[in-house]
N, CA, C and O atoms as a MOPAC input file, in Angstrom:
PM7 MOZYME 1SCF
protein

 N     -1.78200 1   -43.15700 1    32.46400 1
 C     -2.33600 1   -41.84500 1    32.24700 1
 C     -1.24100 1   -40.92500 1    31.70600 1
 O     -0.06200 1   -40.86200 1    32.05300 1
 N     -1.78900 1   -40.34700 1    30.93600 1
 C     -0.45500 1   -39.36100 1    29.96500 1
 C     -0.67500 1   -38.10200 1    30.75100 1
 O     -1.60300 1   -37.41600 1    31.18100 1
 N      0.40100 1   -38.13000 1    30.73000 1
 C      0.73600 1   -36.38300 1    31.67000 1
 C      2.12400 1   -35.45100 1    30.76600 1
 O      3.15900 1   -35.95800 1    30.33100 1
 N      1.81100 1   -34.34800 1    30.70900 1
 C      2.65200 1   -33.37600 1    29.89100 1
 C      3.96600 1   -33.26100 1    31.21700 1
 O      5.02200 1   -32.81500 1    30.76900 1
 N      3.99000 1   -33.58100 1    32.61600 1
 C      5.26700 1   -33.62100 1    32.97400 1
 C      6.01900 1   -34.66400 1    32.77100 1
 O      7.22300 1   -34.43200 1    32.66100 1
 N      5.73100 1   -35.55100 1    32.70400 1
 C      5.98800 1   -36.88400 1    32.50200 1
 C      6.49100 1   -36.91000 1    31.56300 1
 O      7.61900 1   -37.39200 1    31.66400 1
 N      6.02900 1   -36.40600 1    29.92100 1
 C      6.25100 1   -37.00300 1    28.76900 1
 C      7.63200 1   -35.45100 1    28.75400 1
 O      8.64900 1   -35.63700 1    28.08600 1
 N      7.52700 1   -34.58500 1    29.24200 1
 C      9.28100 1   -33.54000 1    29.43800 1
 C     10.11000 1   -34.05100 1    30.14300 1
 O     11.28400 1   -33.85400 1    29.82600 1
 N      9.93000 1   -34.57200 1    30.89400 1
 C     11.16900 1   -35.29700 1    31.70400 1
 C     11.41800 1   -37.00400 1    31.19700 1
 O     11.85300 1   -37.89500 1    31.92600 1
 N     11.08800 1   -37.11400 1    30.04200 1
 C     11.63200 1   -38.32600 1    29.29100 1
 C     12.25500 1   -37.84300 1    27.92100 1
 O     12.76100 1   -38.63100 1    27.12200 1
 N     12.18700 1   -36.70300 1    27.75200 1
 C     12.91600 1   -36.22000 1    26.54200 1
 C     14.16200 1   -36.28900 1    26.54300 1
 O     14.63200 1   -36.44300 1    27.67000 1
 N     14.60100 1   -36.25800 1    26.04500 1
 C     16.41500 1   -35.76000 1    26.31000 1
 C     16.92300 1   -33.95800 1    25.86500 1
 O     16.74000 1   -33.06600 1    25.03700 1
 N     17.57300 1   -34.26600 1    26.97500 1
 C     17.90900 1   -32.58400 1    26.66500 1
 C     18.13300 1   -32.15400 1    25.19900 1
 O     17.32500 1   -31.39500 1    24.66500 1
 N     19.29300 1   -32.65700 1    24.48700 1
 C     19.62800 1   -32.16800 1    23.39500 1
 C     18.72600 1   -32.20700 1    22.41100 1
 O     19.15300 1   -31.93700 1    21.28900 1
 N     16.77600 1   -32.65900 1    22.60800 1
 C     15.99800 1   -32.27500 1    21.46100 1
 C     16.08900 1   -30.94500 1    21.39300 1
 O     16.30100 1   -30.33600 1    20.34500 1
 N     15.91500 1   -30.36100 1    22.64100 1
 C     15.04600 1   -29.20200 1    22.66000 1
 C     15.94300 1   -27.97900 1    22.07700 1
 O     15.58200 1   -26.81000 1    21.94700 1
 N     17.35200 1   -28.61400 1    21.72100 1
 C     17.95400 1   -27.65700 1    21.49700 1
 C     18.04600 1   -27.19500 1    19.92900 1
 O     18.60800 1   -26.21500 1    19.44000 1
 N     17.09200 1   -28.53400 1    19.14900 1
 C     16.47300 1   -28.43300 1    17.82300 1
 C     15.69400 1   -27.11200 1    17.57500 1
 O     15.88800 1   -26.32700 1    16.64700 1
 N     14.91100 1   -27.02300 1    18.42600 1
 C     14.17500 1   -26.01700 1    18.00100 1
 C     14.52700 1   -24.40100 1    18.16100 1
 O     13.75700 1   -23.44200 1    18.14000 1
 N     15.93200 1   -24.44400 1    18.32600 1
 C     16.91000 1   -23.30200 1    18.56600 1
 C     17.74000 1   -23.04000 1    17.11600 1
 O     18.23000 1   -24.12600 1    16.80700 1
 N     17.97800 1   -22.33600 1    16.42400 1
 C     19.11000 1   -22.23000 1    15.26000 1
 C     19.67600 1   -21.15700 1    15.20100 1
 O     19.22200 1   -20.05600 1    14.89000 1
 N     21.24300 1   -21.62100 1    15.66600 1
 C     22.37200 1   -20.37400 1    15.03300 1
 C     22.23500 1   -19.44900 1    13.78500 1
 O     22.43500 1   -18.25400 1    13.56600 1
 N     21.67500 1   -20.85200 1    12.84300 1
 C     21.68200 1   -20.41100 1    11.37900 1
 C     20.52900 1   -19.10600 1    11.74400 1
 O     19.69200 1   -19.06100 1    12.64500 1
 N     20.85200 1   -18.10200 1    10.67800 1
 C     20.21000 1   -17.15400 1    10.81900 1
 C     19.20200 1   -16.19200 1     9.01000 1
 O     19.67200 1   -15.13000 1     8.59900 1
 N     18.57500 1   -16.51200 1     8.64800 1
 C     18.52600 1   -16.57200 1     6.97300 1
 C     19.66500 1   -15.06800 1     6.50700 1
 O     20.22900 1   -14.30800 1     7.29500 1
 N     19.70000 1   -15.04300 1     5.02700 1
 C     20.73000 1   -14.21400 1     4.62400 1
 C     19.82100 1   -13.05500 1     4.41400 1
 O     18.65900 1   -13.27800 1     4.07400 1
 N     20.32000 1   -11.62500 1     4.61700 1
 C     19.67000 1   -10.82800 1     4.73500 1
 C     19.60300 1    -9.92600 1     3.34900 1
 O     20.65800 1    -9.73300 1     2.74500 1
 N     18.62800 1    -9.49000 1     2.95100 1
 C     19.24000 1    -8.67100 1     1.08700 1
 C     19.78900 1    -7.77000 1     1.23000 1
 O     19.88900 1    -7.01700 1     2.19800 1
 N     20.48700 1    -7.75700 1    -0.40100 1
 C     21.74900 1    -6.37300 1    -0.33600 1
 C     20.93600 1    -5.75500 1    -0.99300 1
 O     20.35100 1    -6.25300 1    -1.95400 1
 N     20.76200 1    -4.55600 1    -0.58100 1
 C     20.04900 1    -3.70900 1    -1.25700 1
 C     20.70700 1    -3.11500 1    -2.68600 1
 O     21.93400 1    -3.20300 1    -2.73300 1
 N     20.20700 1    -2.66400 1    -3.57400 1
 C     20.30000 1    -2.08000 1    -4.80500 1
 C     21.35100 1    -0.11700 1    -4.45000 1
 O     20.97100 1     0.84400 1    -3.77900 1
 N     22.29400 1    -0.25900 1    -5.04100 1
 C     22.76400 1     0.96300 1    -4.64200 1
 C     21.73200 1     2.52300 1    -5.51100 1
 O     21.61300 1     2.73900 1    -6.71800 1
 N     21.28300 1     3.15800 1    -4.58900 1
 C     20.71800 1     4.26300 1    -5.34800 1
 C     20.87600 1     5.59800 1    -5.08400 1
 O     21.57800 1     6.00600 1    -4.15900 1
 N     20.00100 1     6.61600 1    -6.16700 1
 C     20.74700 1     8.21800 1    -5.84300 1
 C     22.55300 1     8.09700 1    -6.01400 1
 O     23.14000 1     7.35700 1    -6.80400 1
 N     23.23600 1     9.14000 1    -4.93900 1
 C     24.40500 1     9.53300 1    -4.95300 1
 C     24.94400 1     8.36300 1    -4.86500 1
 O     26.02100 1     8.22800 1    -5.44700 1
 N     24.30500 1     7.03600 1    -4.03600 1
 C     25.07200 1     6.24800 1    -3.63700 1
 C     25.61100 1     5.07600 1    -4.45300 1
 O     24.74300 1     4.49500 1    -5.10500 1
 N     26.77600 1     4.63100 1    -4.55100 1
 C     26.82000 1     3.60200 1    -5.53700 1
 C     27.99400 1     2.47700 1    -4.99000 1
 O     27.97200 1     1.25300 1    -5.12000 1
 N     28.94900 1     3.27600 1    -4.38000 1
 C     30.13400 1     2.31200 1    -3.35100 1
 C     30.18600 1     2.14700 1    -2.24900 1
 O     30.36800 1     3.29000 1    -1.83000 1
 N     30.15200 1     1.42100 1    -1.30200 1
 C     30.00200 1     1.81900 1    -0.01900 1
 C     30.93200 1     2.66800 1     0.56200 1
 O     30.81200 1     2.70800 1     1.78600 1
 N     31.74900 1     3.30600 1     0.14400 1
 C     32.22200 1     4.55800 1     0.40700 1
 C     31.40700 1     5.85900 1     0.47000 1
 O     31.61000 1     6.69000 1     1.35500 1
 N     30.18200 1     6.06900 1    -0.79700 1
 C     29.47700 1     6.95500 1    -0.30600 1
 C     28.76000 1     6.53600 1     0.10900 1
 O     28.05000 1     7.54000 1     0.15500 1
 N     28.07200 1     5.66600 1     0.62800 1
 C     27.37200 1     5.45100 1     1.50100 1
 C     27.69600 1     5.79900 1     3.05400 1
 O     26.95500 1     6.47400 1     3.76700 1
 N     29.03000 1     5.17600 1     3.48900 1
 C     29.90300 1     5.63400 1     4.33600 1
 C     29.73100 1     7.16400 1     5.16200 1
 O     29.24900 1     7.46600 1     6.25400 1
 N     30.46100 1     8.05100 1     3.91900 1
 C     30.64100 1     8.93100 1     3.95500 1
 C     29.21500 1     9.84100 1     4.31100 1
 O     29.18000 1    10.64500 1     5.24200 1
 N     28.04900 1     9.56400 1     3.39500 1
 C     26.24000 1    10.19900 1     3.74100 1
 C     25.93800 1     9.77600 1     5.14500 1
 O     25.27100 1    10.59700 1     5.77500 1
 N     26.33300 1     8.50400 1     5.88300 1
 C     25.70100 1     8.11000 1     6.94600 1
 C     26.52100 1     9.59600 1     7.65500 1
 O     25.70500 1    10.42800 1     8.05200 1
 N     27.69300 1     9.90500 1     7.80100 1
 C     28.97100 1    11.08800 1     8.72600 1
 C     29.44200 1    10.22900 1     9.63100 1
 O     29.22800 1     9.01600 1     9.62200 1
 N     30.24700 1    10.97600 1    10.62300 1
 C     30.64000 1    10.50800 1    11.61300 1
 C     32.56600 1     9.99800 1    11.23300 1
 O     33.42800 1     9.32300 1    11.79400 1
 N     32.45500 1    10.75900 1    10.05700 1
 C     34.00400 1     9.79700 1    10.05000 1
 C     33.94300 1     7.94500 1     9.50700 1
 O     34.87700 1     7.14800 1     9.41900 1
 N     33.00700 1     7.82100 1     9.33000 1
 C     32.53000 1     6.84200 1     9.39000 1
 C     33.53200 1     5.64300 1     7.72200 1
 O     33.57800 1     4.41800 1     7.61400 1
 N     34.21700 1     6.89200 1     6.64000 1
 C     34.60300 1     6.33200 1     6.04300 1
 C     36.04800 1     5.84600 1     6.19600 1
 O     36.63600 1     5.16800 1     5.35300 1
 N     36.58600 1     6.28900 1     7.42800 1
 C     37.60000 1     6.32100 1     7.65600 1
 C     37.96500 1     5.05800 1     8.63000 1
 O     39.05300 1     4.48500 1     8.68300 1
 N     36.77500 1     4.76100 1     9.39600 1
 C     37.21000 1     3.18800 1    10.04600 1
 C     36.75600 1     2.32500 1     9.52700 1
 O     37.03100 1     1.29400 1    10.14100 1
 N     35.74500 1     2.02200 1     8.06000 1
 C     35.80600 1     1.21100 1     7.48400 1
 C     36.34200 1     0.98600 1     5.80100 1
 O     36.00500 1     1.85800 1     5.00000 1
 N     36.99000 1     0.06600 1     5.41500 1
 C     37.33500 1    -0.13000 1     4.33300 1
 C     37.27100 1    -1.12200 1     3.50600 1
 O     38.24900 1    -1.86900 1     3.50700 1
 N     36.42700 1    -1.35700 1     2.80500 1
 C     35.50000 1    -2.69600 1     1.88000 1
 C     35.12200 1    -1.98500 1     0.59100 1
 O     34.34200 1    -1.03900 1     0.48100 1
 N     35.66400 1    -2.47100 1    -0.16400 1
 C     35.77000 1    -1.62300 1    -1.58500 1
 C     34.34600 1    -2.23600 1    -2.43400 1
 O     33.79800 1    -1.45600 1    -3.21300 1
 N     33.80000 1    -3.56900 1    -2.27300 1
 C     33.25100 1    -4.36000 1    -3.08200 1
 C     31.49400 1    -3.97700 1    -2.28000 1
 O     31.62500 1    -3.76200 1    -1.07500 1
 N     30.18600 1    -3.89100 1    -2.71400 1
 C     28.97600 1    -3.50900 1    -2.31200 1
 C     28.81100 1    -5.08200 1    -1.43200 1
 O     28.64800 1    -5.22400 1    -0.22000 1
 N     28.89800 1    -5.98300 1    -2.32300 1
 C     27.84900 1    -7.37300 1    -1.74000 1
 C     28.77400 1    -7.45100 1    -0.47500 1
 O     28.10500 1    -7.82900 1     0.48700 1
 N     30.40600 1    -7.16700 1    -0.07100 1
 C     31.22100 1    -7.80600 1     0.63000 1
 C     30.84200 1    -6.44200 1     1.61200 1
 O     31.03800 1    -6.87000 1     2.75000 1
 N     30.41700 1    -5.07700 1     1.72300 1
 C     29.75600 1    -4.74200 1     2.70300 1
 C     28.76900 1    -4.65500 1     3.11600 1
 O     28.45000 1    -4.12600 1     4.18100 1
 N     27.99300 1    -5.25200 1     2.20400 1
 C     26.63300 1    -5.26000 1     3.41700 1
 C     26.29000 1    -6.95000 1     3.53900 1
 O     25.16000 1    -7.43500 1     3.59700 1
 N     27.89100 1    -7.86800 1     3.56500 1
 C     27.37100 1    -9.20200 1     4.97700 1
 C     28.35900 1    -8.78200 1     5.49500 1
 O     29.12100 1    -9.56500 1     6.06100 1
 N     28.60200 1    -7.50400 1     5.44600 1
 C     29.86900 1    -7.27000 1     7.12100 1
 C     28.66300 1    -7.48900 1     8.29000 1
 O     27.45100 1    -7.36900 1     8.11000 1
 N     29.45500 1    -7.89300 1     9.70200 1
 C     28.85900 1    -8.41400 1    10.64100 1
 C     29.35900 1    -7.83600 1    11.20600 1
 O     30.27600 1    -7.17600 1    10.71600 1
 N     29.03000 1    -7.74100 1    12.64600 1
 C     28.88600 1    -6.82300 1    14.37100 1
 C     30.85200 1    -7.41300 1    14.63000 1
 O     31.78700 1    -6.80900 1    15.15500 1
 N     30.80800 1    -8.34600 1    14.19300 1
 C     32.55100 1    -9.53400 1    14.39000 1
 C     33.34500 1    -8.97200 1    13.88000 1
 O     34.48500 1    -8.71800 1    14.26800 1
 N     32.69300 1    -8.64000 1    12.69300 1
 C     33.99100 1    -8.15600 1    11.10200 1
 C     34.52000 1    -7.10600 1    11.50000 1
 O     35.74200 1    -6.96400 1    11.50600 1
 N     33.17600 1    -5.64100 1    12.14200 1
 C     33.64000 1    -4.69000 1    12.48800 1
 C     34.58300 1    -4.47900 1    13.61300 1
 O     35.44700 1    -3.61000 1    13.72900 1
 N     34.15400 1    -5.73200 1    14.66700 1
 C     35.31800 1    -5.44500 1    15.62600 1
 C     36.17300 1    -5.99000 1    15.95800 1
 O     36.69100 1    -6.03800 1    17.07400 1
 N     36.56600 1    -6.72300 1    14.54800 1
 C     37.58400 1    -7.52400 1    14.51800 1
 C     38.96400 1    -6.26000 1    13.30900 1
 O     40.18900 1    -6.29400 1    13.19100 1
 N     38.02100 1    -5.46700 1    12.76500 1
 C     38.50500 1    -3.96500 1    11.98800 1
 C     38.90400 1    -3.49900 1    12.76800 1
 O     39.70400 1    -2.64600 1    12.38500 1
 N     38.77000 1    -3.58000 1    14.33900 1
 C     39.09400 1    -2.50900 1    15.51400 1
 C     38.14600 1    -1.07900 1    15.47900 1
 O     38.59000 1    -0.08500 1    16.05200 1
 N     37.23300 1    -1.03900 1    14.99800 1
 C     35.94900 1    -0.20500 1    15.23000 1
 C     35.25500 1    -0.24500 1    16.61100 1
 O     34.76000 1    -1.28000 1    17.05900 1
 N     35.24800 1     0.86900 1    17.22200 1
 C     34.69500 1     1.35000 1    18.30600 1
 C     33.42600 1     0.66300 1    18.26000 1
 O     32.83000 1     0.59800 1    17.18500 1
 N     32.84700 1     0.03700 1    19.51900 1
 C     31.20200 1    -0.08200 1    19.35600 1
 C     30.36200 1     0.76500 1    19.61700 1
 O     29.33400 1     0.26000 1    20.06900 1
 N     30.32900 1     2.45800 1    19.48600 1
 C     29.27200 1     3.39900 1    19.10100 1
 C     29.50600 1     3.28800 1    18.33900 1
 O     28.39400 1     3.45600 1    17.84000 1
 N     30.37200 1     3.02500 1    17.19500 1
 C     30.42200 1     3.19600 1    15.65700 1
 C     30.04500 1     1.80000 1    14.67900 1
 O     29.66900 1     1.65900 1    13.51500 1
 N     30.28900 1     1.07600 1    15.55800 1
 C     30.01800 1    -0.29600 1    15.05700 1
 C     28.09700 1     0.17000 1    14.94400 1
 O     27.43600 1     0.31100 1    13.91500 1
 N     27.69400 1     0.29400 1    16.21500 1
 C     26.58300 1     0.12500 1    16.30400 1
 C     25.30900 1     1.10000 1    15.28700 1
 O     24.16600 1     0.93500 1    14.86100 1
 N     26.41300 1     2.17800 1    15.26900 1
 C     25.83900 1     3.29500 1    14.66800 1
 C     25.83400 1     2.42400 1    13.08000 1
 O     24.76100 1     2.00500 1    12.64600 1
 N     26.96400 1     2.24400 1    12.40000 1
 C     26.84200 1     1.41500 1    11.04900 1
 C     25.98400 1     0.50100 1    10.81300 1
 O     25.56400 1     0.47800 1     9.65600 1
 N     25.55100 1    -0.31900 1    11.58000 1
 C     24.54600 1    -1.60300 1    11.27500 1
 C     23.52600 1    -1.30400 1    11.59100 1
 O     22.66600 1    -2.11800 1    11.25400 1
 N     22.98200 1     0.02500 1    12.41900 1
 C     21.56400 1     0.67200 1    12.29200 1
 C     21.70500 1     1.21000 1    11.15000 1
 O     20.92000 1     0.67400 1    10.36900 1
 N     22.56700 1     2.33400 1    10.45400 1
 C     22.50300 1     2.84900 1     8.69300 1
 C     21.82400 1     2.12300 1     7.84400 1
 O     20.90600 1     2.50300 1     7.11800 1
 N     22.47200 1     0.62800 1     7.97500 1
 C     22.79100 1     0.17900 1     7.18600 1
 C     21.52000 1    -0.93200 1     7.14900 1
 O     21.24000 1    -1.35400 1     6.02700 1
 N     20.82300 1    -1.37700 1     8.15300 1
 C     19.70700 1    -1.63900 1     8.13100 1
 C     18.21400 1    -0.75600 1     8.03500 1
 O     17.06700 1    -1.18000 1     7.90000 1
 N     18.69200 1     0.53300 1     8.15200 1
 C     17.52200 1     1.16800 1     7.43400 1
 C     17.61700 1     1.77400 1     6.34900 1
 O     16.68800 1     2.50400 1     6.00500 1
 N     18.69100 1     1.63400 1     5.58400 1
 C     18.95700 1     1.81700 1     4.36900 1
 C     18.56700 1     0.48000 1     3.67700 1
 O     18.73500 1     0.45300 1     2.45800 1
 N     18.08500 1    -0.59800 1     4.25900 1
 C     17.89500 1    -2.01600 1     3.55500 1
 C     16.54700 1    -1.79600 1     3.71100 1
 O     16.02200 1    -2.74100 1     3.12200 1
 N     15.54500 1    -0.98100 1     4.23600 1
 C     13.99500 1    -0.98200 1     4.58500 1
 C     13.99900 1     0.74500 1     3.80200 1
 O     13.74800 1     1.77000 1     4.43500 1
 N     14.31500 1     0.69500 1     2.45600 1
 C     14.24400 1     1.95600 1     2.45600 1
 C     13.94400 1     3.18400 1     2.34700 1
 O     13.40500 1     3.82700 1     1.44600 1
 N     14.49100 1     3.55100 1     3.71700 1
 C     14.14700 1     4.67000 1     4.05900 1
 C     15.66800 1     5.47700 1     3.61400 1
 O     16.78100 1     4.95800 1     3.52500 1
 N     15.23700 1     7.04800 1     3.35600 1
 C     16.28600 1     8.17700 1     2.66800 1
 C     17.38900 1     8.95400 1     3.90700 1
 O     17.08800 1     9.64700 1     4.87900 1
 N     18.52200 1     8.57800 1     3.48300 1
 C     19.66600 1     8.62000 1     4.04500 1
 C     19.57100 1    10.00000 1     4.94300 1
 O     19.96700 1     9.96300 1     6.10800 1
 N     18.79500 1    11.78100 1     4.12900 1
 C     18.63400 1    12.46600 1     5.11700 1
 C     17.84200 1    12.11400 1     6.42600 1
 O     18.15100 1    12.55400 1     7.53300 1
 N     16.77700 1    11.26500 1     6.17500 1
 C     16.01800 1    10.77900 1     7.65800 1
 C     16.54500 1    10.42800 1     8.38700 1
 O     16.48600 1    11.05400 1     9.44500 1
 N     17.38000 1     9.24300 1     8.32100 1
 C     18.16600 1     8.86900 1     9.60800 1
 C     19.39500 1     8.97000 1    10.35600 1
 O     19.68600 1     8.57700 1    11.48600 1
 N     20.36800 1     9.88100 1     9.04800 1
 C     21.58400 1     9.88900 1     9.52700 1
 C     21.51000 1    11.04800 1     9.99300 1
 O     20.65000 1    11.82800 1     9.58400 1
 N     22.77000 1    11.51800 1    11.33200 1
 C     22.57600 1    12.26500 1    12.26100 1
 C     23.79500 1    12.25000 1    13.23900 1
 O     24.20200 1    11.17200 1    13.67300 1
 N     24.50100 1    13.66600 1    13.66100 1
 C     25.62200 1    13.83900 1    14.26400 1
 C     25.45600 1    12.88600 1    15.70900 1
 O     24.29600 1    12.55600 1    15.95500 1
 N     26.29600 1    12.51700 1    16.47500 1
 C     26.91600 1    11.96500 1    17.54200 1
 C     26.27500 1    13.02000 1    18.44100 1
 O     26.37900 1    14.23000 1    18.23900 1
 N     25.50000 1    12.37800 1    19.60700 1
 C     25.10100 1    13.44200 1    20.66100 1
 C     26.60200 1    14.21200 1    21.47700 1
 O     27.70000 1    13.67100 1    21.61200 1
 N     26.25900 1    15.38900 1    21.85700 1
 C     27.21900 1    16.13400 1    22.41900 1
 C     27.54500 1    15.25700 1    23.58700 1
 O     26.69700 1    14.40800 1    23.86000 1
 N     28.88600 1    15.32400 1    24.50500 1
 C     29.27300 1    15.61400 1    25.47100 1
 C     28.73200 1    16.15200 1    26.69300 1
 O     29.17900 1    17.26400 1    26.97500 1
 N     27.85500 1    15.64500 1    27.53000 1
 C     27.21600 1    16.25400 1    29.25300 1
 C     28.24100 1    17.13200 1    29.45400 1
 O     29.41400 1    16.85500 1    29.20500 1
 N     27.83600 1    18.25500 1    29.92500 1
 C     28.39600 1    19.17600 1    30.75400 1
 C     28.33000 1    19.32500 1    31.91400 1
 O     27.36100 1    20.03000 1    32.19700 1
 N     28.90300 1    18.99800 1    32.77800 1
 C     28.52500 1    19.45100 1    34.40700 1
 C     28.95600 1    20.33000 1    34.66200 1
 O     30.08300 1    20.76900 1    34.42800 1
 N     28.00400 1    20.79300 1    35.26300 1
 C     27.51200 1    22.45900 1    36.11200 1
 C     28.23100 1    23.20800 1    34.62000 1
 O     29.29000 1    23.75500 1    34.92800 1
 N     28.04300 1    23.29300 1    33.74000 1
 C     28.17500 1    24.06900 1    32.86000 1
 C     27.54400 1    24.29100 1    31.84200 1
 O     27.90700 1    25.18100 1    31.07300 1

């Protein structure tokens, strides 16, 4: 009699790890438009200082920078994080005034 526990506990572990992949597909570089044309202004439209902790002169070689690249640049991860949200809704696109946006303030207590 065939039974679905039976026929999992004769598998071997390392199938199941087939249906798992590192590989991840390549994501598109978007077309530079408007003001933007280097990733410097791009940089610079997202704010934050933002042109100043990264430096990649070439378009295609910044947008497969990765979450690694940046913090292997020594980039803070609010800033890391803040860049690869830009930079993915600048790949779905949407206009640079919509989403970019100052750093929330500082909590004040009792003040």
């Amino acid at each position: 009699m065939f039974s679905l526990q039976h026929s999992l506990r004769q598998t071997p572990c390392g199938w199941s790890r087939l249906v798992h992949s590192t590989a991840t597909a390549p994501r598109p570089i978007p077309e530079p438009r408007g003001k933007i044309a280097t990733p410097q202004d791009f940089l610079k439209a997202i704010g934050r200082n933002s042109e100043k902790r990264v430096s990649i002169d070439s378009w295609e070689a910044f947008w497969r920078v990765t979450g690694w690249d940046l913090k292997s640049a020594s980039v803070p991860i609010r800033d890391r994080r803040y860049i690869l949200w830009c930079m993915e809704k600048f790949r779905q696109d949407l206009p640079i005034e919509q989403f970019a946006h100052e750093p929330k303030p500082k909590k004040k207590i009792r003040g």
